[in-house]
N, C-alpha and C positions, 0 to 999 in steps of 0.2 A: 784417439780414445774419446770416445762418448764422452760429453759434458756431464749430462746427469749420473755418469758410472764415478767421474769422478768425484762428485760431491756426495754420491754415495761412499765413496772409500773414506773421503773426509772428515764425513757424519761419524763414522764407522772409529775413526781414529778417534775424536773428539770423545767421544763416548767409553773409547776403550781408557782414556785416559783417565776419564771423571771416576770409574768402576777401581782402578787403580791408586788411585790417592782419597780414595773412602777406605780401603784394603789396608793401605800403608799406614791411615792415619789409627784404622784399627788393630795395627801389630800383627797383622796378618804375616807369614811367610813368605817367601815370593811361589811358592806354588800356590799360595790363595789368591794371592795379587794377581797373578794368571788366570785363575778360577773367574775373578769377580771380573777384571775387565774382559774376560770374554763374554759373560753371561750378559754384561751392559749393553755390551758393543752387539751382539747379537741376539742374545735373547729374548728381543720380541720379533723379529725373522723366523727365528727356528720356530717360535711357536705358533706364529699365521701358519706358518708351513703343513707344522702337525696338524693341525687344524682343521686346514683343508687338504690335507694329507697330499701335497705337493713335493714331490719328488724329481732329484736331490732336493735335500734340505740345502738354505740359501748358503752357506759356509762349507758346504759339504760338496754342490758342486762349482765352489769357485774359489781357490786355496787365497786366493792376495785377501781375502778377509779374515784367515788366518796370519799369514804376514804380516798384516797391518795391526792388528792386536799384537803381535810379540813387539813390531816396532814400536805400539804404544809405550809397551809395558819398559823397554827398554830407554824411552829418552824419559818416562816419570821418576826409573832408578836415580840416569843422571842427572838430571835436571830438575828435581822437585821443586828444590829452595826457591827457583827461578820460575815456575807456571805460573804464582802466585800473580806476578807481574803479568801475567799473558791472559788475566783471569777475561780483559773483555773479548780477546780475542779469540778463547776458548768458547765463551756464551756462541761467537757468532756461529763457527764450526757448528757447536751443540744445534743451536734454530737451525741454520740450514740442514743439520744433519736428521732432524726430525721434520723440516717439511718435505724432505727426500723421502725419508720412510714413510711417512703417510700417504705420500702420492703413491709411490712404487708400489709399496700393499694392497692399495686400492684398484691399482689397474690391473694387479698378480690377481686380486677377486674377481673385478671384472671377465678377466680374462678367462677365467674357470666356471663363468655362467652363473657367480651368483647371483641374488636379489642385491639390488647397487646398497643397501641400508648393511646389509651384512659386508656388503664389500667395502664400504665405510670401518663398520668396526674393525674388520681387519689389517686396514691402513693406520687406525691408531693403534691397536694393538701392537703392528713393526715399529710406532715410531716410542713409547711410552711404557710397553713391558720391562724392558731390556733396566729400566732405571726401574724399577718397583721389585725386580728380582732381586738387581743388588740391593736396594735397602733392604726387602725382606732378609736375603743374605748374612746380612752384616747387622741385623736387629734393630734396626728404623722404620720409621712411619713414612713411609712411600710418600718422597715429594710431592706427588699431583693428589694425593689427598690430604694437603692441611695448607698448602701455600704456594701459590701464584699460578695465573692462568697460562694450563702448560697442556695435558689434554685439550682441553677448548679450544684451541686455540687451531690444535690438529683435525677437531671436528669442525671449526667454521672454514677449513680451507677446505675440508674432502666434501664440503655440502658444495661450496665456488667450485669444487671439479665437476661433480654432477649435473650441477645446472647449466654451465658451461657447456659438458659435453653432449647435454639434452637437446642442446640448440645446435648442436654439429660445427661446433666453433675448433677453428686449428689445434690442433695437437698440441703444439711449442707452444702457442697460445694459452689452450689452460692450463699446461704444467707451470709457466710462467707465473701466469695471476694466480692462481692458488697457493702455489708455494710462496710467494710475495704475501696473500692473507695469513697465512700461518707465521711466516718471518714479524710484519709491522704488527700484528695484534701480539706477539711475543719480545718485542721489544716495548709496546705499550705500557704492556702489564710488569713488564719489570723497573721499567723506567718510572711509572708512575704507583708502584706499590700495590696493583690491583689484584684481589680477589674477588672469588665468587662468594658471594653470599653463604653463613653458615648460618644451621637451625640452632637456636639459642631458645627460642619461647616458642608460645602459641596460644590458639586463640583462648587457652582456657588458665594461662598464667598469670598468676597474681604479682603486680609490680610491689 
């Protein structure tokens, strides 16, 4: 089995999970707790997909994305009390599971002859919807707008793909170094509490 298919299934899990104990923690039923960790786990796929109107939708032509979301949903039933403890091991999943999506969306745009800038945004798009659905969801302020460098982080690596691939550098090569830039700048920023700068004043506010 492909390497990167399987860190794709990983990513895919990691995610189904995080949508699942936001669901649980908000009294959800277990038909919403299915609801939401699908929507995580996949919805920002399906929606590059819509997008560029790429057919099958990603879950649609490949069921173990569906599997992998019920077997999410089923080891969060049994095992909640205990994730809590697997929380760093969960983040990692989470990073590599979004510098998977952002490569993979990127090269799904590529591949469909976009402008490489749109086929950027596409790549964050799979890897960073999917968590801004379920907060919308579940009635939160969508992690990547108010704390920690989590987009950005998917954009500094799909720009390392591009320039990389500009200079016709090995395949395994950029997928490597890029997903490596999205992985250590996402462990930076969480390790060391970093944000992006927010507007607070300007140049015409009185201290």
């Amino acid at each position: 089995m492909d390497l990167i298919y399987v860190l794709d299934i990983l990513g895919t899990f990691a995610f189904a999970i995080s949508g699942a104990l936001v669901a649980s923690d908000k009294k959800f039923d277990l038909f919403g707790v299915l609801i939401i960790a699908f929507v995580t786990a996949v919805g920002g796929g399906m929606l590059r997909d819509v997008l560029m109107n790429a057919h099958p939708i990603n879950w649609i032509g490949d069921l173990n994305y569906l599997y992998t979301i019920l077997a999410a949903v089923i080891f969060t039933f049994l095992f909640k009390s205990k994730i809590a403890h697997l929380s760093k091991t969960m983040f990692l999943f989470d990073t590599i599971g979004i510098s998977v999506f952002t490569l993979l969306g990127l090269e799904k745009g590529l591949s469909f002859n976009l402008h490489p800038i749109i086929a950027l945004i596409m790549g964050m798009i799979s890897a960073v919807f999917g968590g801004v659905l379920r907060d919308v969801l579940t009635n939160k302020i969508p992690l990547i707008f108010e704390k920690e460098i989590y987009a950005s982080a998917c954009l500094a690596g799909g720009i390392t793909y591009l320039t990389l691939n500009y200079f016709n550098a090995p395949e395994n090569i950029i997928f490597v170094i890029s997903a490596s830039v999205i992985v250590v700048i996402r462990v930076i920023a969480v390790k060391f509490h970093l944000q992006l700068p927010k507007i607070k004043d300007d140049l015409f506010t009185k201290n």
